[in-house]
Structures are given as C-alpha cells and as structure tokens.
C-alpha positions as a Markdown table, in Angstrom:
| # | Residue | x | y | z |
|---|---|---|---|---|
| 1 | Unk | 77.6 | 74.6 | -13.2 |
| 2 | Unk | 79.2 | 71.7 | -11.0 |
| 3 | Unk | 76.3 | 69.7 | -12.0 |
| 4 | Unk | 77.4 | 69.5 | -15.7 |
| 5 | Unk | 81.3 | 68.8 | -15.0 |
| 6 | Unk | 80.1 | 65.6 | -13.0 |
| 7 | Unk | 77.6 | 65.1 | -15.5 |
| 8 | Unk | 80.4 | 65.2 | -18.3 |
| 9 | Unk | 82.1 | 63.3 | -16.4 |
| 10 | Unk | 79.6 | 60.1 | -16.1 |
| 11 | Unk | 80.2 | 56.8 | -18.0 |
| 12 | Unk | 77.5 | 54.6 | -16.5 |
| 13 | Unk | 75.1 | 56.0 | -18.8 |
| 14 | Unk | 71.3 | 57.3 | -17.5 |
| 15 | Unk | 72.0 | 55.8 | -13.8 |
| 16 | Unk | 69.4 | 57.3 | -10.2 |
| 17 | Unk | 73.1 | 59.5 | -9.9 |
| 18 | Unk | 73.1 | 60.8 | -13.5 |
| 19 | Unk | 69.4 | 61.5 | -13.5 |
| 20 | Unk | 69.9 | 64.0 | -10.3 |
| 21 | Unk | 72.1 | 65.5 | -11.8 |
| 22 | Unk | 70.4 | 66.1 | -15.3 |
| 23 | Unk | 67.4 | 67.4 | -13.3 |
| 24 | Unk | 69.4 | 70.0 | -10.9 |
| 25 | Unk | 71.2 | 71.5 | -14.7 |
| 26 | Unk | 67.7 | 72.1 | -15.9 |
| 27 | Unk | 66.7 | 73.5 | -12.6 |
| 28 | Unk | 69.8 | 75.9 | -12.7 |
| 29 | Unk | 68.2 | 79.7 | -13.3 |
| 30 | Unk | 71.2 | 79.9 | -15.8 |
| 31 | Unk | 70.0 | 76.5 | -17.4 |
| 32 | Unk | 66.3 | 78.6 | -17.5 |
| 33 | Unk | 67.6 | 81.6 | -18.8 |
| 34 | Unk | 68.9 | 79.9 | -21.8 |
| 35 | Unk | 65.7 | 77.8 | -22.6 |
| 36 | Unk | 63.5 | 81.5 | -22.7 |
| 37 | Unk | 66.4 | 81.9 | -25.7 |
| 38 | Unk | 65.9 | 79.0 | -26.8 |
| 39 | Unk | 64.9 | 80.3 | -30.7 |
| 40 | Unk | 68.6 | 82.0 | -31.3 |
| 41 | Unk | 70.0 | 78.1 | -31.2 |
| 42 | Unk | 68.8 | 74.8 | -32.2 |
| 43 | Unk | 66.7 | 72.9 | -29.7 |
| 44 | Unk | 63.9 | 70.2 | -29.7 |
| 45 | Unk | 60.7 | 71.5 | -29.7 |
| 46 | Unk | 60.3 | 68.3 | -27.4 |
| 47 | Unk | 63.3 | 69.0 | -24.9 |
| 48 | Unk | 61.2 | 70.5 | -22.1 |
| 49 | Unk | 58.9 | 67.7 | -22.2 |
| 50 | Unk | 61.0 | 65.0 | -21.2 |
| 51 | Unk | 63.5 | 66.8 | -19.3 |
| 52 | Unk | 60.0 | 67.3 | -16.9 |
| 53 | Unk | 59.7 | 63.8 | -17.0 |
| 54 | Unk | 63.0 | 62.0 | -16.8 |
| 55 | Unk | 62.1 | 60.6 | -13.9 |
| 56 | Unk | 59.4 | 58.4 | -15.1 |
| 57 | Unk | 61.3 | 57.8 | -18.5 |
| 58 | Unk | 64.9 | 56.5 | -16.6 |
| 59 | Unk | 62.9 | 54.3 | -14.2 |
| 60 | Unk | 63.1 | 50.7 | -14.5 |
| 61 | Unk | 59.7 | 50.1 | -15.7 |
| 62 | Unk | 59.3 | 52.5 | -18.0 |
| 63 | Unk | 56.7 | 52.4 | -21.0 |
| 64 | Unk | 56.0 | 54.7 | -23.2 |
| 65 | Unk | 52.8 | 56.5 | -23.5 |
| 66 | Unk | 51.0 | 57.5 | -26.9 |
| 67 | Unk | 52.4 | 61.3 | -25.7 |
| 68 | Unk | 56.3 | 59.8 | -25.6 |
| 69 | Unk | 56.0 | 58.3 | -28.8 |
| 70 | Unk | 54.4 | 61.7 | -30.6 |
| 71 | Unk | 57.3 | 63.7 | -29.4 |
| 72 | Unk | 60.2 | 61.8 | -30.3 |
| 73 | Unk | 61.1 | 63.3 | -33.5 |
| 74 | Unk | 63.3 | 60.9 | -36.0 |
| 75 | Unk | 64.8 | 63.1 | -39.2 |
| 76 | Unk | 63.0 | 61.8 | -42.6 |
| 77 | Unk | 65.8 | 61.0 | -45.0 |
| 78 | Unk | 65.0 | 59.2 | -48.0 |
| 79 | Unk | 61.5 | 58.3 | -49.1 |
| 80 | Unk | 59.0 | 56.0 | -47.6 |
| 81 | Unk | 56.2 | 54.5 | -48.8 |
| 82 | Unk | 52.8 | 53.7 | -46.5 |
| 83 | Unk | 49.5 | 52.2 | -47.8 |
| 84 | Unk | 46.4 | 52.8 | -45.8 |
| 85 | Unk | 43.1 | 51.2 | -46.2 |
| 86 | Unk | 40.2 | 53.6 | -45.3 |
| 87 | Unk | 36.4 | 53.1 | -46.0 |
| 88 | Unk | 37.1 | 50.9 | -49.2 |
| 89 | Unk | 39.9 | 53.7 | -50.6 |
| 90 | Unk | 43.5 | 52.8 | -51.2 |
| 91 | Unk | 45.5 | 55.5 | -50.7 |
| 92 | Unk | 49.6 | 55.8 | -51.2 |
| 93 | Unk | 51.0 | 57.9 | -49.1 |
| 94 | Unk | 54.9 | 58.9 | -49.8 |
| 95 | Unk | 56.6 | 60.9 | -47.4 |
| 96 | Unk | 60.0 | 62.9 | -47.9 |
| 97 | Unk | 62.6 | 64.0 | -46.5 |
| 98 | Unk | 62.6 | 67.6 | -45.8 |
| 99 | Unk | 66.0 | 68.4 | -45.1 |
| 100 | Unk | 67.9 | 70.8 | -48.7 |
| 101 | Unk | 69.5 | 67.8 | -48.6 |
| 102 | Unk | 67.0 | 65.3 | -49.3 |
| 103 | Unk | 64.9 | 67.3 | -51.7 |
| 104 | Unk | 66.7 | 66.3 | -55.4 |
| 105 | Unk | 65.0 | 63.0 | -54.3 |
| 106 | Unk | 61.1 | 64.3 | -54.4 |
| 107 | Unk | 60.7 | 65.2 | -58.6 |
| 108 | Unk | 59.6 | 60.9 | -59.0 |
| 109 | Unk | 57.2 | 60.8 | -55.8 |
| 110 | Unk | 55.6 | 63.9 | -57.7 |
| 111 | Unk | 54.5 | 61.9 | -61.0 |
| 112 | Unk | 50.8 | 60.9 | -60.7 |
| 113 | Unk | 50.1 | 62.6 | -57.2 |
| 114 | Unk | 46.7 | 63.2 | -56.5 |
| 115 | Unk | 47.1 | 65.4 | -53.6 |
| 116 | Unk | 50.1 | 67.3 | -52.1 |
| 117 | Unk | 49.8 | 67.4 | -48.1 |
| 118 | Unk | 52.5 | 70.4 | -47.0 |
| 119 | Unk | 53.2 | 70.8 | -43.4 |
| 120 | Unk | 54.8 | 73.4 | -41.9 |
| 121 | Unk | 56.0 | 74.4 | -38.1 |
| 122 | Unk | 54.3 | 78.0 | -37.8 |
| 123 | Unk | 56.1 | 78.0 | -34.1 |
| 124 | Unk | 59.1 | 78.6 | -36.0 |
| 125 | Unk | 58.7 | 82.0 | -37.3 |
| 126 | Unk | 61.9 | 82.9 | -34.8 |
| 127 | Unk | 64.2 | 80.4 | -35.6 |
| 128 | Unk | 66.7 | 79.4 | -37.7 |
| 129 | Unk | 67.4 | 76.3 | -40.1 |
| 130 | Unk | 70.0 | 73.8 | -38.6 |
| 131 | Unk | 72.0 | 73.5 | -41.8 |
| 132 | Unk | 71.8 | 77.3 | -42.4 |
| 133 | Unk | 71.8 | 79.3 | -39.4 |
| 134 | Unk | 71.4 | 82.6 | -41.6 |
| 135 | Unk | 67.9 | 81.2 | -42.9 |
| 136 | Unk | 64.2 | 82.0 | -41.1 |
| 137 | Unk | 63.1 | 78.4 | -41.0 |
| 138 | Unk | 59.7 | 79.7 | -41.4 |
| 139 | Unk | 60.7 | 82.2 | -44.5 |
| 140 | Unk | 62.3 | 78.7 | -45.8 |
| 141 | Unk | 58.7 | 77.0 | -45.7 |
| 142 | Unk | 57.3 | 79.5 | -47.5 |
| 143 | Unk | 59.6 | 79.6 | -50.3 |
| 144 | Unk | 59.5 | 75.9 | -50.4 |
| 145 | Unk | 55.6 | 75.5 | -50.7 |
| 146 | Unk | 55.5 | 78.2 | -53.3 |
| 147 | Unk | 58.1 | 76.4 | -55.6 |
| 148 | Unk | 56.1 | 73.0 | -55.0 |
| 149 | Unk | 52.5 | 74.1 | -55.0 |
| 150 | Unk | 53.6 | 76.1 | -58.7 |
| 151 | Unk | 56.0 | 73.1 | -60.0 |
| 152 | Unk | 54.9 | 72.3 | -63.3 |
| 153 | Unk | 54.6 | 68.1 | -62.3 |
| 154 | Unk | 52.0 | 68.9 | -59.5 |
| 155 | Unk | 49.7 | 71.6 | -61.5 |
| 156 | Unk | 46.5 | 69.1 | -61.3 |
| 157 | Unk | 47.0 | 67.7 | -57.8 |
| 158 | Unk | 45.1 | 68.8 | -54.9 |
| 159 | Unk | 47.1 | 70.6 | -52.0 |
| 160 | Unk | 46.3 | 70.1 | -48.1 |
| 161 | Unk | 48.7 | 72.7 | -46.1 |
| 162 | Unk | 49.3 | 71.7 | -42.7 |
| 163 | Unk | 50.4 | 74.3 | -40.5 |
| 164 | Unk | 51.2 | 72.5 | -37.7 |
| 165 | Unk | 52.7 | 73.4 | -34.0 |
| 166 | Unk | 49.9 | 75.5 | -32.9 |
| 167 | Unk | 50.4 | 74.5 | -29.2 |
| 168 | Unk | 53.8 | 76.3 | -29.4 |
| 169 | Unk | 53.0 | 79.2 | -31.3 |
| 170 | Unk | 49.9 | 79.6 | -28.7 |
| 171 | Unk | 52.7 | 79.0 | -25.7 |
| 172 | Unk | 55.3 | 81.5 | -27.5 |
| 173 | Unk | 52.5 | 84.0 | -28.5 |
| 174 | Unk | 51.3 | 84.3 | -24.6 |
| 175 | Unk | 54.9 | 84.6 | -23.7 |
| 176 | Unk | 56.8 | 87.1 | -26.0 |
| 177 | Unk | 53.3 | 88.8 | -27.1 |
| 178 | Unk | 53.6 | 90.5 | -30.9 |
| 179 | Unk | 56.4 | 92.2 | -30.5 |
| 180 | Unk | 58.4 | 89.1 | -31.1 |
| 181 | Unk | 56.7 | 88.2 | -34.1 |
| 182 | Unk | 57.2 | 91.9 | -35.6 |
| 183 | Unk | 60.8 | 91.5 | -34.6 |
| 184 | Unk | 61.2 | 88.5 | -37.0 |
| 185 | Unk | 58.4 | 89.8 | -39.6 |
| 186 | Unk | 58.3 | 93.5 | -39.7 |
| 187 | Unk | 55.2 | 93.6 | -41.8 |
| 188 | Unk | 53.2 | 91.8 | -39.4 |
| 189 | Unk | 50.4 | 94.5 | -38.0 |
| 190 | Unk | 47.9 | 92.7 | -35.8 |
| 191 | Unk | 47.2 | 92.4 | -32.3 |
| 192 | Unk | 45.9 | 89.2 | -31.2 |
| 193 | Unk | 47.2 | 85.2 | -31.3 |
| 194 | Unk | 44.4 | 85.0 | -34.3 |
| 195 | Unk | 45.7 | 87.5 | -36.1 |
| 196 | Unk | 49.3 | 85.7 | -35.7 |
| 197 | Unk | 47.6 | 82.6 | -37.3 |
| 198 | Unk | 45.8 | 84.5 | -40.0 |
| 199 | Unk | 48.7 | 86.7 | -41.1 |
| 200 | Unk | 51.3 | 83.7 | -41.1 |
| 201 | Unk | 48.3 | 81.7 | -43.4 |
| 202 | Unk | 48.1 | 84.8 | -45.9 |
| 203 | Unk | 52.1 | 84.3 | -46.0 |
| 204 | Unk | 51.9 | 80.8 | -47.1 |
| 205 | Unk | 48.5 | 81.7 | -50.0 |
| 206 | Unk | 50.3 | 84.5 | -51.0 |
| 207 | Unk | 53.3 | 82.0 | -53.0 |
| 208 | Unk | 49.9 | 80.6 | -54.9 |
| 209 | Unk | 50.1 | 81.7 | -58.8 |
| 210 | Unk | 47.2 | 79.7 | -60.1 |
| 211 | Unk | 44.1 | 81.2 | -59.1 |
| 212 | Unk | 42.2 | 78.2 | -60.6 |
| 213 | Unk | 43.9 | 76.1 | -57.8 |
| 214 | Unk | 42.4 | 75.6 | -54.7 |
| 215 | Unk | 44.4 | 75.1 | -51.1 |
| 216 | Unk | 43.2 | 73.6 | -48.6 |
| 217 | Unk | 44.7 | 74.8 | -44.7 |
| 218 | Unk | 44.2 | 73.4 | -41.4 |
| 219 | Unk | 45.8 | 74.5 | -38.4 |
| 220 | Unk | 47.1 | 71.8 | -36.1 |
| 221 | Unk | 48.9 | 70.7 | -33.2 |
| 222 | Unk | 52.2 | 68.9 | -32.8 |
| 223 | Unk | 50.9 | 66.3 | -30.3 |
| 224 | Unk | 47.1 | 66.3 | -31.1 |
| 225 | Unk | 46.1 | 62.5 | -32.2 |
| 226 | Unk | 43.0 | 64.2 | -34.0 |
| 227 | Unk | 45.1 | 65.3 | -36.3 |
| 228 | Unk | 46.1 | 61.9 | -38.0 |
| 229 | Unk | 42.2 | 61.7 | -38.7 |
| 230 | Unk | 42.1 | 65.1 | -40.0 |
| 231 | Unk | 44.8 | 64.3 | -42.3 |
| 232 | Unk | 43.4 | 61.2 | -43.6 |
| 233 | Unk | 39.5 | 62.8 | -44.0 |
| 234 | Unk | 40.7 | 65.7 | -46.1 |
| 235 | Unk | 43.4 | 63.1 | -48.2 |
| 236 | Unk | 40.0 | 61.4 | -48.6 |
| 237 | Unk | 38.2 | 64.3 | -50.2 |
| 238 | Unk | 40.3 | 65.3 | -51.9 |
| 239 | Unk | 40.6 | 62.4 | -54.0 |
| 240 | Unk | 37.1 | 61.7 | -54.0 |
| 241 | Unk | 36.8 | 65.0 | -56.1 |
| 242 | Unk | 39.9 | 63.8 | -58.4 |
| 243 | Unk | 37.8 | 61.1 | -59.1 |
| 244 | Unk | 35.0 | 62.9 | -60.0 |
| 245 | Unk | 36.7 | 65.7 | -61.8 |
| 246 | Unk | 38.2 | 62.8 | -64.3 |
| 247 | Unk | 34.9 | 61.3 | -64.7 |
C-alpha cells in the first residue's frame, strides 16, 4: 500500500504524479478485493466510474460529458422548487430531501399535491444507511413509502414509484447470483434477475392499505436520460386524470 502513504502524503492536489498514483491504489488486488465488498461499507454507486476514467477527468481540457454530470450525486437537503412547461401544462415539481434528517421538512410540500413521484435504489437491497449503519437502506424505503403513500395529507394524490438503479441491481444480480439477495431477504424464493425485480416490486405494493388507490411503478436506470421523459409523461397523466376526476 506504498501508493496510498505517498498519496496521503500529496499537497499539490490532483497533479500527472497524484493521478498515477490514484490509479495504481485502485489497481491494487487488495484495493479490488475491497470494492467486490463494497455493500458492508458506504461507497458511491459512482466510484468505479470515474476512478476508470480519471485520466480523462484530471486532464487539462477536461469537459464533462452528459454521463459525468448524471453520476455526480449532490445530497438533497432542504426543499427545492422547479417549474416545467410541457405541452401547454404547468407543473410544480418540489423535491425533498431524503436524508431522516430532512424529512420533518416534507408535511407543507404535501398540501395540494397532485401526484407523489417515490424513487427508490432497488440496488441497495445489501447495504446499509449512512446515518444508521444497523438499517437495510432498502427495508428503510419500504417503510418510508408505506408511511407516505397511507399519510392522511396525500390520500387523493396520484403515486408514480420509481425504482431506480436497475443497471446495478442487473450488474450485482450477474455477480453474486440469488444467493445474495436471500442472504439480505430470506423470504425471497425466485430464480431469475426478473424474479429479483418482481419480488422487490411486491415488497414496495405490499405497504399499500387503500385498495381504491392506484400505484403506478416503473423500473429505471441510474444513468438512463430516458428516464427524465418517463418521469415527466407519467407526471403528465397523472394529472390529466386529476383533472378529469374533479371535473
């Protein structure tokens, strides 16, 4: 591990020197044998990525591509407001922090709602939150969407689930095969990456105690530009029945 003393020991910041060395640590077999662990500590989903490419990111004329930009993850905190324009329709869209900490700050985004749009990380069926390490961030999701999806301000809105990070449940599920999602999820019985996606789904459906409401799921990927459409289009829908509903 001589690479990360003299790595530690750099003060030029991401210098031709500092990059060598970054890319012999995440060579190193050790390095490797850690990243293959990678879901008994916390690590960006994204960490692989741009370790492969450091080299083009630290040279001099670096831009960043669409890709760059979709994996650099920034933590919500607070609440933020954006106002698209699509096809004539106005539509509000408030997006919250999703941290424990952040979540006493969601009960006045939910007043007047017309649709919910949940996403979830289904790739993270193995790990564990970063501000509880005891807690399935996954088993956390679920509990989460049920106590929304039944909260008593949202009972006429419309609810999109997203559940998102296919690539890397897909990447996982050729890796570690079911076994690793029955270690995590003993009740889990299938045998294939669909049944994975179906049984995970079911999970989420499940935490639904109003029959009369209706959820709509997609399954999408972390990095797939399609899927900003797809959000929109069903946002779109579903307000479109709202509208007719109240008529």
């Amino acid at each position: 591990m001589e690479q990360a003393k003299l790595l530690g020991d750099a003060t030029e910041g991401l210098t031709s020197k500092a990059v060598e060395l970054v890319q012999a640590l995440w060579t190193d077999a050790g390095i490797q044998q850690c990243l293959a662990r990678s879901s008994e500590f916390h690590l960006e989903d994204s960490a692989r990525y741009f370790l492969e490419n450091l080299a083009r990111i630290s040279s001099g004329t670096y831009i960043p591509t669409d890709q760059d930009i979709l994996l650099c993850r920034v933590m919500t905190t607070g609440v933020r407001e954006v106002v698209l324009e699509e096809d004539n329709m106005r539509i509000k869209v408030v997006d919250v922090g999703g941290q424990r900490s952040e979540r006493r700050k969601w009960l006045p985004s939910f007043e007047g709602a017309t649709a919910v749009i949940f996403m979830a990380a289904i790739s993270e069926y193995d790990q564990c939150l970063e501000e509880a390490e005891s807690q399935n961030r996954l088993l956390e999701a679920i509990t989460l969407f049920g106590q929304v999806v039944n909260s008593r301000w949202l009972l006429t809105s419309h609810f999109i689930l997203f559940l998102n990070k296919v690539d890397l449940l897909a990447a996982k599920y050729q890796e570690r095969g079911d076994e690793s999602v029955r270690k995590y999820w003993p009740e889990y019985e299938g045998t294939s990456y669909q049944d994975v996606l179906n049984f995970f789904q079911a999970k989420f459906l499940e935490v639904n105690q109003s029959k009369q409401k209706t959820i709509y799921t997609h399954f999408t990927s972390a990095v797939d530009r399609s899927s900003i459409s797809l959000v929109i289009d069903s946002v779109k829908v579903n307000v479109m029945n709202q509208v007719f509903i109240n008529i």
